[in-house]
Every structure is written in C-alpha cells, then in structure tokens.
FINU-841414 format. One record per residue (C-alpha): x, y, z; residue in one letter. Coordinates in steps of 0.25 Angstrom, whole numbers, padded with zeros to 4 digits, always signed. Layout:
<sites>
XYZA/...
</sites>
This chain:
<sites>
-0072+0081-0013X/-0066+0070-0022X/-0063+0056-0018X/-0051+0052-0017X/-0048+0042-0026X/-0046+0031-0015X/-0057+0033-0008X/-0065+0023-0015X/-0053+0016-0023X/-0052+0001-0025X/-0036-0002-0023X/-0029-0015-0025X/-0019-0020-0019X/-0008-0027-0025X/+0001-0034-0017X/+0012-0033-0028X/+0022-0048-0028X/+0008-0054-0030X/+0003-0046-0041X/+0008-0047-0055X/+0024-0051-0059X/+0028-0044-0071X/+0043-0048-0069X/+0039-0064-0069X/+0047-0066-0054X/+0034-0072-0048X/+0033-0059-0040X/+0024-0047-0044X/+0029-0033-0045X/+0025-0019-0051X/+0026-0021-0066X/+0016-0034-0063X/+0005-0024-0057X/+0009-0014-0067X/+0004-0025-0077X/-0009-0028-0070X/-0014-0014-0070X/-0024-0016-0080X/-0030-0029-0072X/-0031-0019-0061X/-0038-0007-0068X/-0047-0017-0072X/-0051-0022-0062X/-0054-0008-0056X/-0046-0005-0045X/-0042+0011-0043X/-0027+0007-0035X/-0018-0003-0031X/-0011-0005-0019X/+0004-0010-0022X/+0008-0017-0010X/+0025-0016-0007X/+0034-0017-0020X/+0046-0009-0013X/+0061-0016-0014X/+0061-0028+0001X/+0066-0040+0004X/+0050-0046+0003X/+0051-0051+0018X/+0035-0048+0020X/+0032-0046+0004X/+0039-0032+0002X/+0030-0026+0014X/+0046-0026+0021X/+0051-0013+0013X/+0065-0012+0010X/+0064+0001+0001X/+0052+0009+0001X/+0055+0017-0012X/+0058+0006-0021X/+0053-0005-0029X/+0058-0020-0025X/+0064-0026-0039X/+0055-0039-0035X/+0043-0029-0041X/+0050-0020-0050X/+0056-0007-0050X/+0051+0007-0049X/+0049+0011-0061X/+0039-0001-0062X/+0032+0005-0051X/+0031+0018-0057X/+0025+0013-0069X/+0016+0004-0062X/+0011+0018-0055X/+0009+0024-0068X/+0004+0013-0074X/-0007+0012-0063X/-0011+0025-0064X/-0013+0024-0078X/-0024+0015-0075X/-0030+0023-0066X/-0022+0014-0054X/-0020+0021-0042X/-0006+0014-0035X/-0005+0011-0019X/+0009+0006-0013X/+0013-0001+0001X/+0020+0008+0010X/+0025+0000+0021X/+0029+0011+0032X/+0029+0001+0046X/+0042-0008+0044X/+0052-0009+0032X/+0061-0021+0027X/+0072-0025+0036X/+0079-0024+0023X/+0075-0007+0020X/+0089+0001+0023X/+0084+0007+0036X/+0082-0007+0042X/+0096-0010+0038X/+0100+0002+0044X/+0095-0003+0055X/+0101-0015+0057X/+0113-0009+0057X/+0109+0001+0069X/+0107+0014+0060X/+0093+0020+0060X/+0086+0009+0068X/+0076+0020+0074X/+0068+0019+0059X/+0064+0006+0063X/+0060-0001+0078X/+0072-0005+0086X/+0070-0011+0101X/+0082-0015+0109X/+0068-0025+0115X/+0057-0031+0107X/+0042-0030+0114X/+0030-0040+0111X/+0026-0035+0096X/+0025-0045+0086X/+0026-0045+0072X/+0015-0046+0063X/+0021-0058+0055X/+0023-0065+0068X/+0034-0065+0079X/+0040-0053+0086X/+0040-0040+0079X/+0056-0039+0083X/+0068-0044+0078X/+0082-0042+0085X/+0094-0036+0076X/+0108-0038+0078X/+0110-0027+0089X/+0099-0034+0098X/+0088-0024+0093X/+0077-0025+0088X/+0068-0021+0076X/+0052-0020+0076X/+0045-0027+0064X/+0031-0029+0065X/+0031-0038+0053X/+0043-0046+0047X/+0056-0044+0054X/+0060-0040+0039X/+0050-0030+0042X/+0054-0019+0053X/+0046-0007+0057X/+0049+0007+0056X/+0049+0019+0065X/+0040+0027+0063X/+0045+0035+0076X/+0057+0038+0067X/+0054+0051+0058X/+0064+0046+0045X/+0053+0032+0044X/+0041+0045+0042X/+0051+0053+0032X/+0052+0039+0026X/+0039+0036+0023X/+0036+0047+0017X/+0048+0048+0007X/+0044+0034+0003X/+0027+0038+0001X/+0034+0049-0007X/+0041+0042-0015X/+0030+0031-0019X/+0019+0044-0021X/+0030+0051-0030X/+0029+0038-0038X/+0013+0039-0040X/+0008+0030-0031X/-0007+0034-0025X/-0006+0030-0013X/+0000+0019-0001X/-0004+0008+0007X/+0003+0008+0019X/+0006-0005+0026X/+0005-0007+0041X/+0000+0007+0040X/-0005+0007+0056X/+0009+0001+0061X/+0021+0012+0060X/+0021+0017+0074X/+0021+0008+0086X/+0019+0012+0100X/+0030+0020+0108X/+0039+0011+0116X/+0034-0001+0107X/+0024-0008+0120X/+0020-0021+0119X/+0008-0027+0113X/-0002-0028+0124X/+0006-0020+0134X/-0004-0011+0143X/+0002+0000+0144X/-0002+0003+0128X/-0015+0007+0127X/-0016+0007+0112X/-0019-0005+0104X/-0006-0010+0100X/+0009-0003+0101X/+0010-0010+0086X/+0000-0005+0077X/-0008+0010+0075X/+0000+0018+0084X/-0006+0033+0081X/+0009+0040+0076X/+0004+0033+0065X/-0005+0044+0060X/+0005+0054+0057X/+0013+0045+0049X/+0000+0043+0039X/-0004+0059+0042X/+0010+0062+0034X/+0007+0053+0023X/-0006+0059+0021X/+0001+0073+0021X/+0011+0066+0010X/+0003+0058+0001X/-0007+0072-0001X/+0005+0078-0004X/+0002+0071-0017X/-0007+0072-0028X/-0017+0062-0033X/-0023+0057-0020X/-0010+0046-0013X/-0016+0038-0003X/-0014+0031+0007X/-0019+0017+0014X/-0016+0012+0028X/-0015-0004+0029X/-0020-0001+0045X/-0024-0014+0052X/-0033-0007+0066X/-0042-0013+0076X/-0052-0003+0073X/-0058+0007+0062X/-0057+0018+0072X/-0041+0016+0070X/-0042+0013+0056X/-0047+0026+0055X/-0037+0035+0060X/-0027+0031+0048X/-0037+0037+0038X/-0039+0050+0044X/-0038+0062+0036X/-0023+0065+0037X/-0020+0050+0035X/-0020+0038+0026X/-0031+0038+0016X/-0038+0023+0020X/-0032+0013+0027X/-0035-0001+0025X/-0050-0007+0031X/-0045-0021+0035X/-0056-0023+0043X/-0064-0026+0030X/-0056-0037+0026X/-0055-0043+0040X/-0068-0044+0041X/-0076-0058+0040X/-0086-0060+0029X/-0097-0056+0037X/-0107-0046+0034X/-0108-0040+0049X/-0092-0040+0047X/-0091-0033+0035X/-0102-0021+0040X/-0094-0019+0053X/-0082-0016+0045X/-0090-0009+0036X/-0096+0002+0047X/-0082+0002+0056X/-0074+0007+0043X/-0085+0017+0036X/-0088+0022+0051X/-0073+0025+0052X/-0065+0026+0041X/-0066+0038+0032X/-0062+0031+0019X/-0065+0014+0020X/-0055+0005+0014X/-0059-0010+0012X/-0050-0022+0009X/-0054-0037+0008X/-0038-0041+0006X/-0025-0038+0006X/-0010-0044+0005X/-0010-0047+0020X/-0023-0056+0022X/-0030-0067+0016X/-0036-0065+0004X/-0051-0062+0008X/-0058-0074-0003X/-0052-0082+0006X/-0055-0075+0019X/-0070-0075+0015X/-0070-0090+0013X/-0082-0099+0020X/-0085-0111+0020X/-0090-0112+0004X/-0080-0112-0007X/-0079-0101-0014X/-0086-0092-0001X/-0073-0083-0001X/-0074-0077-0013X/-0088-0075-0015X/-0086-0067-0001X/-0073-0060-0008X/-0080-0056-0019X/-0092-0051-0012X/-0084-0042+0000X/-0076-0037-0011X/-0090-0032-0017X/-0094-0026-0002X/-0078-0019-0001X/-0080-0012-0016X/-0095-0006-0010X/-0090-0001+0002X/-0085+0014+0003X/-0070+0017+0001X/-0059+0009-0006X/-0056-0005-0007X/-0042-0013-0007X/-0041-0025-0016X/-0031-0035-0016X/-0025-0041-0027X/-0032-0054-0032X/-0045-0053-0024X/-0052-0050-0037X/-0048-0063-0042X/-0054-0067-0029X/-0039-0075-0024X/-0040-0085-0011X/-0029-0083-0002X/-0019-0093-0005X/-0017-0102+0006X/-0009-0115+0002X/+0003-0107-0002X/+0015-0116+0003X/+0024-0112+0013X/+0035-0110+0005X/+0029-0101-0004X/+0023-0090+0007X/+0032-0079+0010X/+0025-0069+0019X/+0032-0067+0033X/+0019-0069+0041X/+0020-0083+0038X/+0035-0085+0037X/+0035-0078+0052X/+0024-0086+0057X/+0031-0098+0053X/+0021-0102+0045X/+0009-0100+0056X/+0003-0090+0047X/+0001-0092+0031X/+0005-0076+0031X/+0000-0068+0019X/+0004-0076+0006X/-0009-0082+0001X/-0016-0068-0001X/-0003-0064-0009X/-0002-0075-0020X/+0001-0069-0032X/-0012-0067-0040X/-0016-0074-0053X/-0019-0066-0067X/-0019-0081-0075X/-0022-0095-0075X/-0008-0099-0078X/+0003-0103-0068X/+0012-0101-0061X/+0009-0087-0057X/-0006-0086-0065X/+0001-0075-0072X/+0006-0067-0061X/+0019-0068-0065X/+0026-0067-0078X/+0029-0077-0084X/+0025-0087-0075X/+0035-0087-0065X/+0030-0092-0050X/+0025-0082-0041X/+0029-0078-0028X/+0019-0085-0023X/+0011-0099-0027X/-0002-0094-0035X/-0012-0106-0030X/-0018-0113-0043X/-0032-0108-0040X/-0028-0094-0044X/-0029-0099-0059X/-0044-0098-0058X/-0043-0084-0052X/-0034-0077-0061X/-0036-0065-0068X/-0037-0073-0081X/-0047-0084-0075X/-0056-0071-0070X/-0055-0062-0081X/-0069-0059-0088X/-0075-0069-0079X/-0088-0062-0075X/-0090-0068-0062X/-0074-0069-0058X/-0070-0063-0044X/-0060-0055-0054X/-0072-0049-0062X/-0081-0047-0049X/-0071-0037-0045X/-0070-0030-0057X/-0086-0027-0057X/-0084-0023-0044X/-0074-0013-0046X/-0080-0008-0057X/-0093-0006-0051X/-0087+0001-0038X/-0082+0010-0048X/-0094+0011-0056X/-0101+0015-0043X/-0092+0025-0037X/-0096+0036-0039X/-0112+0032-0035X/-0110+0027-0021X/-0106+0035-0007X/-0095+0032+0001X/-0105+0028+0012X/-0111+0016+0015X/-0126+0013+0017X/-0129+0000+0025X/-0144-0008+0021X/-0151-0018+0030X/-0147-0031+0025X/-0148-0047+0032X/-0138-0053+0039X/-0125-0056+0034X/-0128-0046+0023X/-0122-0032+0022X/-0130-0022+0012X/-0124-0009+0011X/-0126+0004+0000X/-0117+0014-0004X/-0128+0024-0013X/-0133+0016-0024X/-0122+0003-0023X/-0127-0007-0012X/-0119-0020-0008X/-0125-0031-0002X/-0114-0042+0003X/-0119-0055+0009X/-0111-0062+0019X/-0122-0071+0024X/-0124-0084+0023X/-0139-0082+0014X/-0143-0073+0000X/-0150-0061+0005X/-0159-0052-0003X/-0150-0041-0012X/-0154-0027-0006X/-0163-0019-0016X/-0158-0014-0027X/-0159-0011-0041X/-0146-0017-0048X/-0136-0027-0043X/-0122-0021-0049X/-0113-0032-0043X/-0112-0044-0036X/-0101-0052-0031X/-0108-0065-0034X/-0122-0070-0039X/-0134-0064-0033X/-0145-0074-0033X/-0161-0069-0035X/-0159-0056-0029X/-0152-0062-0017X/-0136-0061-0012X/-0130-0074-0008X/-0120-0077+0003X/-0105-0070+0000X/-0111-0060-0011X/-0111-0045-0013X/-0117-0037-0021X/-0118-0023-0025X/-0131-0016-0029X/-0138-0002-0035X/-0148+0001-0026X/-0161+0008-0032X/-0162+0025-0030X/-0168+0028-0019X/
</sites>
C-alpha cells in the first residue's frame, strides 16, 4: 500500500499578515508568500499551512469570517491566490487552508440576518444566558436589541454556529468545495472539537452532565468530520485534512482520526510538555500507543514561541533546547508542523507596547493577559529597518519587529554553517535523505536519567535534557547534531542523530 503523502510530511504554517508584504502596506498577503516559495522549497518543507486570508472585519486577526469564499482585499484577490496554488505546486508545495467552522464574523450576512430576527436558528440564540465563559475572557453571551442573546465562545464579533441546524452542514461543505475546486491539498480546521455543545446548553460543573464539559467535544461532532472525509475522497490527489482538537486525553484525541475521519489532528501535548526527558517519553508512548498516524508541533500562532518557553536560567538555554527538540520532533514517526520563523530560531516578543497589541485576548482581559501578539511579529528576511525587509519598500509593519531580529534575519543566517537557519535546513534534508530507510515505529534503548535514546532502524536519536554530558550510544557515524558534541560525549540541551552499525 502507498503512503500517503502526509503521513510523514513536514508542513509549515504561515500565519499569513506576518509573513511576507508584497503590496508594501505593512501587512503581509498572498502575493508576499507566493514571492517566498523558493525560501520555502529550500528549506525543505513538503506544505504549507495558510492561516485565514478570507474577506473580515480583523476583530481576532481574520480567524472572525465574514465570507468564506473570498479573498480579503487586505491580502489580495483570488486570482492571487490561485496563482500562488499553482505556483506552489510547481515547486512541489502542497497548500493547506484554515477553515474556521465553529463561529463566523458578526459582520458574515447571516449574523446580519440575525440581528434583524431572520434565520437566528443558524446561530445560538437564548432568551437566558447560563455560566459558560468566553475563551478571550468574560461571559460567552452578549444581549442584542430584542433582549436575546447570542453564544460566542470567543470575541463577541465572533458568534457560534448551529451545527443542529442542517443549512450550517450544507454550508460547509459548499465552502470545502469550493477551496478543493481551487487546488487546495488539504484543511486545517480551527476549534475542530467545538461545533456542537451539549443539549439544553447545562452549566459548567452542573451534576447532572456526566460528561467532561457541555462546551467542547460533544460526540455529534463525528458525523460532521465522517462527511468531510466522504467529500474530500471524493477528490483526487489525496486532500487532507487536520483537526486543531485541544482533549484531556489521547483516548479522545483519537476518536477524530479514525478511519472515516480526519486524517491527523494536532498533538498539542508535545508542545505542552516541559523540557524534560521523562515528559517528552510520556507524550511519546501516550500518542504512538493511540493515535494511528502521530502529528507533532513545538509552535503555533496561539502560544508562546517555544525558544522562549524552553529558557532556564543561562542565556542562550532556550534555543540550544529549541534546536535540539526540533531535532527529536523530525526523528519521531509521523509529520511534523512548523511554524514560521522557528527556523531563524525567534524569541517571543514580549516588550511590544500596549498600543501596538491588537489580539482580543488581551484587549478583553483588559490588559491582564499579553494575548498572542509576541509569537506573531512579522518576521525578518534582512538586516534593514523598519520591517528587516518584510515589507516593500520599507513601510512599517503591523506589528513593531524588535531590533534584535536584525541578527536573526534571513540574510544575517544565510550560508552561516552553524545558524539555527542552516541547522534546520540539514535537518530537513537529512530526514528526507533518510526516509525511506527507517520504519514508522519506534525503538526505545536504555539510556541515564534525564536522557532519552530512541531508534527507528538504522537512525538513532539521543536527546539530552539533563543537567550532565552523557556517553553517545554506540554507533558508527554521527549524521547531525544540534550543537557541538564534546569527545564522544552529548552535553546538556543537545541532540543528535546517529547511524547505528548492522546488526
């Protein structure tokens, strides 16, 4: 049987106002990206992941839809994205987009619709609110002019669908169809766990509901995902799909990736877990135990860059650890999600002034929270202010790029042998190099404590987390290391992969 191509593939995200700005607004779009391929297919990625690019109002970054087959003029048009499809293909690029099924815009027709007391049974409508909060903090209900009120689980701008009401299914699946008629491989579907919530709408904690929340997972959420399955192999070329499911349990997890579902679903306890070598096996086990095809993801738009997560108490800790998970994710069986800048090996930027931060987590917490800002500063490809070349001709980005990123541009890196930028670039290459030698399945060998030794055929990784240099396991070539090995011995926050000797 042949393996599907996204079994095993490397997909970077792009979270698209961030990326590249062709049109020299201080905002990336599509024909910014479309310019970038080339960086891309270099560094040796097999997809990218799009996030949100559709026409809205840009309450919660363009994740609040107000047209779902559309392209917002703030990122082009759709013949821009049509050529960046082909573009991407041409390089051997396969292209992912957001579909955001769980809430809309308040600005999308139907909401408007809504308000004005036609078709509110496509949306969540209570004559009385219950406990349930909002994500971004405060209640999850805001009153309307007629007394009612609406259910949004994010942004008030962001009010959730019915997914009890058939035309939000007939929906959906016009708008998959319209993106696959377009080329695209595959989705990545936001809140994926969170379409349905429990009948009568209970509150949290109310003892009466056995199951873990009336919010999030509810199981009519399977047959949404059965019919996309049915739909997207309706098409040739293998479509895809990936589920962003947050779950308390592997078990759960699961249940979205069975044969009749989604293809994978995001693996967040990886990137949740500390640096800590007893952590990382536990996620390890729970997942390859569980799930039949592993994803793994160290970042993503929504969380703190993990340089910075990973930093202890030495300078320069977090990115030696950064470079050396990314080393253990690439050896593990399955695919793994990159995010754009980790391979110039970005901080999260977290002096970004008050004025400057946009998300809704922060403006909604009142400034309790920092929100998610500092991981989606717009990334440098040159020394030069004021955007380091991210925009054209110079013009400001969205969001202030700190003056460190000078150092860590794409220019600064380039053709630097020990550069976090080149580092990835061996890495990828050598996973690909290597593909078709080593098993899906994993091998674990004794190794000390704090130390994790694992072998998949001839390709073994060793990844210390301790706080000494261990002895590298035997072996009889050493094929990539994610910092300098020191007389046979692998310091502290180092990895390294290794060609194990015929048995």
């Amino acid at each position: 049987m042949e393996i599907p191509w996204w079994r095993d593939a490397v997909v970077y995200e792009i979270y698209v106002r961030s990326f590249a700005d062709a049109s020299g607004d201080g905002v990336g779009d599509l024909a910014g990206v479309r310019e970038r391929l080339p960086y891309l297919r270099r560094l040796g990625v097999d997809a990218i992941w799009l996030t949100p690019f559709y026409p809205s109002p840009m309450a919660d970054g363009g994740y609040d839809v107000a047209d779902y087959c559309g392209v917002d003029p703030l990122f082009g048009s759709l013949a821009d994205f049509e050529a960046l499809v082909a573009d991407a293909h041409e390089h051997g690029l396969r292209v992912l987009v957001d579909v955001v099924p769980n809430h809309s815009s308040s600005a999308h027709p139907w909401f408007q619709a809504a308000l004005r007391g036609e078709g509110r049974e496509r949306y969540i409508f209570r004559d009385t609110t219950n406990n349930w909060q909002s994500t971004f903090g405060g209640p999850a209900w805001t009153r309307v002019a007629d007394g009612q009120y609406y259910l949004h689980l994010f942004a008030p701008e962001q009010p959730d669908f019915n997914w009890r009401n058939p035309e939000v299914h007939a929906e959906f699946l016009d708008v998959l169809r319209f993106w696959l008629d377009r080329g695209v491989d595959g989705f990545r579907i936001d809140v994926a766990m969170g379409l349905y919530k429990a009948e009568g709408l209970p509150n949290v904690g109310d003892q009466s509901f056995t199951s873990v929340s009336p919010v999030w997972g509810q199981p009519e959420v399977h047959g949404v995902y059965r019919a996309w399955r049915r739909l997207l192999d309706s098409y040739p070329g293998e479509r895809m799909a990936v589920g962003e499911v947050w779950t308390d349990s592997p078990e759960d997890l699961a249940r979205y990736v069975r044969p009749d579902e989604l293809h994978q679903s995001f693996n967040f306890a990886w990137l949740q877990a500390p640096w800590s070598a007893q952590a990382f096996r536990k996620v390890i086990e729970e997942t390859l135990s569980t799930v039949p095809f592993a994803t793994w993801v160290l970042s993503n738009h929504d969380v703190v860059r993990h340089r910075t997560r990973y930093e202890g108490a030495e300078p320069g800790t977090g990115l030696a650890r950064a470079r050396a998970a990314l080393l253990a994710m690439l050896a593990l069986p399955g695919s793994a999600y990159l995010y754009q800048g980790e391979e110039l090996g970005l901080p999260e930027v977290g002096d970004l002034p008050d004025e400057a931060r946009q998300d809704p987590v922060y403006v909604q917490s009142k400034g309790e929270l920092p929100g998610r800002d500092g991981c989606r500063v717009p990334i440098p490809w040159t020394v030069d202010p004021p955007s380091h070349g991210f925009s054209a001709g110079g013009a400001e980005p969205w969001l202030p790029q700190p003056e460190s990123f000078a150092e860590l541009s794409v220019e600064k890196q380039e053709g630097v042998a020990d550069s976090t930028l080149e580092f990835y670039r061996r890495a990828l290459a050598c996973r690909r190099e290597l593909a078709g030698e080593i098993p899906y399945s994993l091998e674990w060998l004794d190794s000390p404590e704090g130390v994790l030794f694992f072998a998949r055929g001839p390709l073994v990784c060793a990844i210390n987390c301790g706080g000494h240099a261990v002895r590298l396991p035997g072996h009889e070539e050493v094929l990539l290391s994610s910092g300098p090995l020191r007389s046979g011995l692998l310091p502290p926050d180092t990895a390294v992969w290794l060609r194990r000797a015929a048995s």
